[in-house]
C-alpha positions in Angstrom: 262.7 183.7 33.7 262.4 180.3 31.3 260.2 178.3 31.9 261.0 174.5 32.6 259.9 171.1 32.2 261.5 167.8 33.4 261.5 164.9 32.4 263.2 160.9 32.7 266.2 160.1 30.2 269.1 161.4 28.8 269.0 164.4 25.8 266.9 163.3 23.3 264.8 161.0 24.6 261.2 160.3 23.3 260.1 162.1 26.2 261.7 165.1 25.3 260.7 165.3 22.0 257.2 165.0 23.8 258.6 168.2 25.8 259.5 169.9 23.0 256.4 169.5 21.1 253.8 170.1 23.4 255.7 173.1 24.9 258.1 174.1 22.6 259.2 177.3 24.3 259.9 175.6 27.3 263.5 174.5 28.8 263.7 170.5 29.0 265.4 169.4 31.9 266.9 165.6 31.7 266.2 163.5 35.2 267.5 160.3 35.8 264.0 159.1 37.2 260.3 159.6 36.5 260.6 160.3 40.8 263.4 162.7 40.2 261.4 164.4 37.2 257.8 164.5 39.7 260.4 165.6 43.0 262.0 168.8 40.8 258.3 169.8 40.3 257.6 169.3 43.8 260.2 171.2 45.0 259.3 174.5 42.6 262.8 173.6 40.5 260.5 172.7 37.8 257.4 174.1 36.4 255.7 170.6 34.5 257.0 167.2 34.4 256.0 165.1 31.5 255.4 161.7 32.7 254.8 158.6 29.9 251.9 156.6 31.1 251.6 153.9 28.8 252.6 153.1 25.7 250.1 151.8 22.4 252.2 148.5 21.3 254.6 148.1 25.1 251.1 148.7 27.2 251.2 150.6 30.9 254.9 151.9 32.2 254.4 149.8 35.3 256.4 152.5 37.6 254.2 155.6 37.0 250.9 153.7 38.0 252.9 153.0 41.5 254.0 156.5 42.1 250.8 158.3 41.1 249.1 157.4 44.4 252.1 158.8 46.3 252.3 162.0 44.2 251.4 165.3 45.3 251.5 167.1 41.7 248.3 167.4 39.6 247.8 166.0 36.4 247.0 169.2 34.2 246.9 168.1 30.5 247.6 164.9 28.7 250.0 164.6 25.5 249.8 162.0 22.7 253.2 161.6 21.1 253.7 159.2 17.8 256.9 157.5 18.6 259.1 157.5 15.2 262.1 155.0 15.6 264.9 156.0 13.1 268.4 153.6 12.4 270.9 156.2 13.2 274.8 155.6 12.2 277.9 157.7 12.2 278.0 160.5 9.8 278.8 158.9 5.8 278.5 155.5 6.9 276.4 153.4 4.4 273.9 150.5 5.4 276.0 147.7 3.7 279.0 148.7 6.9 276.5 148.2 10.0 276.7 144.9 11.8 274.8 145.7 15.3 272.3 147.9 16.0 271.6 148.9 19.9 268.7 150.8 21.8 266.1 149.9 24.7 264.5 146.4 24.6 261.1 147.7 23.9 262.9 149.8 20.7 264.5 146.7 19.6 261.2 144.3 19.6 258.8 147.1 17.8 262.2 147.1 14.7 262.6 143.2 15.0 261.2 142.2 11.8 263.6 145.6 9.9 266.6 144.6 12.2 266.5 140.6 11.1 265.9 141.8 7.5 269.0 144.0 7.3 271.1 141.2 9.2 272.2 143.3 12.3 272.9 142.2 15.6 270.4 143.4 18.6 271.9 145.0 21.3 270.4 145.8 24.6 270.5 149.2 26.2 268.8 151.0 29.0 267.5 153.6 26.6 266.7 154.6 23.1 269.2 158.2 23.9 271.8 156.6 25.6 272.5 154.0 22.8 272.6 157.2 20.2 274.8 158.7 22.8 277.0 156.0 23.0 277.8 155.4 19.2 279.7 159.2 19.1 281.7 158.0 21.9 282.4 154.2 20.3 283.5 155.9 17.0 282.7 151.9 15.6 281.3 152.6 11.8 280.1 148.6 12.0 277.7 149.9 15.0 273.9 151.8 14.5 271.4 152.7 17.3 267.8 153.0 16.9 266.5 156.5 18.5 264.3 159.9 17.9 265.5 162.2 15.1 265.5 164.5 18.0 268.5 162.6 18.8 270.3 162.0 15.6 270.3 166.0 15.4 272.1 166.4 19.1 274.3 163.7 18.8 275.2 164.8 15.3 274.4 161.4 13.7 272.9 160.3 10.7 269.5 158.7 10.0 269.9 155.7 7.8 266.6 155.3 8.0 263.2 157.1 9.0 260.5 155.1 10.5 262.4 152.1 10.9 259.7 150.7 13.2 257.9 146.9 12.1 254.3 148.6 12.6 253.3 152.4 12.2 251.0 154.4 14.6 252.8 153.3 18.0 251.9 156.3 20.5 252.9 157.1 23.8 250.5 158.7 26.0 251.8 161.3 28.8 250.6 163.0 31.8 251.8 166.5 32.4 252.2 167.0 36.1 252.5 170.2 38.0 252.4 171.7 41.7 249.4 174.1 41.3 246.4 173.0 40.3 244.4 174.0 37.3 240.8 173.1 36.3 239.7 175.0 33.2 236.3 176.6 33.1 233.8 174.2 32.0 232.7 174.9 28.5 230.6 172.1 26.7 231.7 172.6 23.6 234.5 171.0 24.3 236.1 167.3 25.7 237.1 166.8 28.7 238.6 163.9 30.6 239.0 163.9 34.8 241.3 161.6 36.1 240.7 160.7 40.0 241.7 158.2 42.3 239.7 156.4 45.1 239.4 153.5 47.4 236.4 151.5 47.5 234.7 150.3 50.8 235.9 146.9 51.9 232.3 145.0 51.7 231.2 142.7 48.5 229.9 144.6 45.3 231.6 148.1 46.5 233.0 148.3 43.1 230.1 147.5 41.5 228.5 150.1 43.3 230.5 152.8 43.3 231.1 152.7 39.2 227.0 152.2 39.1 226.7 156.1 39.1 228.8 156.3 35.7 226.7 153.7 34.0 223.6 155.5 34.8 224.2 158.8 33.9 226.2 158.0 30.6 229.6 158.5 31.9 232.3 157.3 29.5 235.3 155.6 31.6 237.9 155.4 29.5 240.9 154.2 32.0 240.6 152.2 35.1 243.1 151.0 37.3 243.7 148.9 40.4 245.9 148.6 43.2 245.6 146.2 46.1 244.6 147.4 49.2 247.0 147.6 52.7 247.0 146.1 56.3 245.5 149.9 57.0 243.1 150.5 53.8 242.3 146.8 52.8 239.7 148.0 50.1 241.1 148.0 46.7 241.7 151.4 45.6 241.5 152.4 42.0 242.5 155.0 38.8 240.2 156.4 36.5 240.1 158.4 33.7 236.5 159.3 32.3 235.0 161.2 30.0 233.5 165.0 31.1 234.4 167.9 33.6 233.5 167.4 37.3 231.5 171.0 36.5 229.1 169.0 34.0 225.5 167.7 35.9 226.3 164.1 35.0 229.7 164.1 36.2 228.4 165.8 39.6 225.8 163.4 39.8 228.0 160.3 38.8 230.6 161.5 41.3 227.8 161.3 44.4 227.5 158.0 44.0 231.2 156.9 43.7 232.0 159.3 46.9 228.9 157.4 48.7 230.5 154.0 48.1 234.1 155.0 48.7 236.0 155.8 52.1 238.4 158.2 50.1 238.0 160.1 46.8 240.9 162.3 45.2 240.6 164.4 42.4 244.0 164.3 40.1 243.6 166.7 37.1 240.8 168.0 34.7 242.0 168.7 31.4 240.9 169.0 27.9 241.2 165.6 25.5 244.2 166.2 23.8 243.3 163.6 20.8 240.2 166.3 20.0 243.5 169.2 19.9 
């Protein structure tokens, strides 16, 4: 049986080229949400979902950090995928025939300085895929989308040109989500990172206090995240991503602390680093 994994956008989207490379024996399945993506793992439909979480030049995808405290899926790696725009165009169309070039907002402001170089016209679409999608079906030789190679070879277009992007080294950064969890064996030879959510006690300095544990036994936090409280659970509750394996001493004793000051601590995912891959 193949093995599958989901995730938001249409074929060839940059998170399916993230699929492909991290699991490239895998079947990618397209969703038409990141909730549709996590709910088709849920529901056993899916094996992984791989879920962008923020984004090196566009910052934090805003949705994801709302939905993680709903989720029920555990985070079980991370994936760090260089996003390479390309100009795509028809097949034998030449560079002097393009007039308008179209893909996602985000695409369009990281190619800004290329796109008012060549002259085009920016055109505004709800993804980088779609807009590749969309010149096969406009047939317009005047027209070029910017999109993943990945995309240029299943739409059967051409790529005018490779790294069309103002500003190398843009990176999307991915969780991959799945219904069981996993925590590898500790081994400290390697990097680990824990991600973990909790919500803080609702008197002054509870922060303060529960992070005081990481400080003083040299625990690295590399992500933190907030979200404000409810009528229920008025403390703030909070997302981190730190450096070690909840099986290392510091990390135990670092997590004592936190759990002291906290009225609820949950445990996402422990996974190896993938930048140290």
């Amino acid at each position: 049986m193949h093995k599958t994994i989901a995730y938001q956008g249409v074929q060839g989207a940059y998170s399916e080229q993230a699929c492909k490379n991290a699991y490239p024996k895998y079947e990618t399945i397209a969703c038409d949400t990141f909730q549709e993506a996590m709910w088709l793992v849920e529901q056993g439909d899916a094996d992984f979902a791989m879920i962008p979480l923020e984004n090196s030049t566009a910052g934090r995808v805003e949705e994801i950090y709302r939905l993680i405290p709903k989720m029920a899926l555990h985070v079980i790696g991370e994936h760090f995928e260089p996003v390479v725009h390309c100009l795509l165009a028809l097949p034998n169309v030449k560079l002097d025939d393009l007039k308008y070039v179209a893909s996602h907002p985000q695409a369009l402001a990281q190619c800004h300085h290329n796109i008012t170089t060549l002259g085009l016209k920016a055109e505004a679409k709800l993804d980088t895929a779609g807009a590749a999608k969309e010149l096969i079906e406009l047939k317009d030789i005047q027209r070029a989308a910017i999109a993943s190679k990945l995309a240029a070879d299943i739409y059967g277009l051409q790529v005018v040109k490779e790294n069309f992007e103002d500003k190398q080294g843009n990176t999307t950064r991915f969780f991959i989500l799945s219904k069981e969890e996993h925590v590898p064996l500790y081994d400290p030879s390697k990097r680990y990172i824990t991600s973990l959510l909790f919500q803080v006690k609702n008197i002054p300095a509870a922060l303060y206090k529960a992070l005081g544990g990481f400080a003083t036994n040299g625990v690295n936090l590399l992500k933190i995240e907030s979200y404000m409280g409810t009528e229920m659970l008025p403390g703030s509750q909070f997302h981190i991503d730190m450096d070690g394996h909840i099986d290392s001493d510091r990390l135990k004793r670092a997590l004592d602390e936190l759990v002291f000051f906290s009225e609820d601590v949950r445990i996402l995912g422990v996974y190896e680093s993938h930048r140290d891959h």
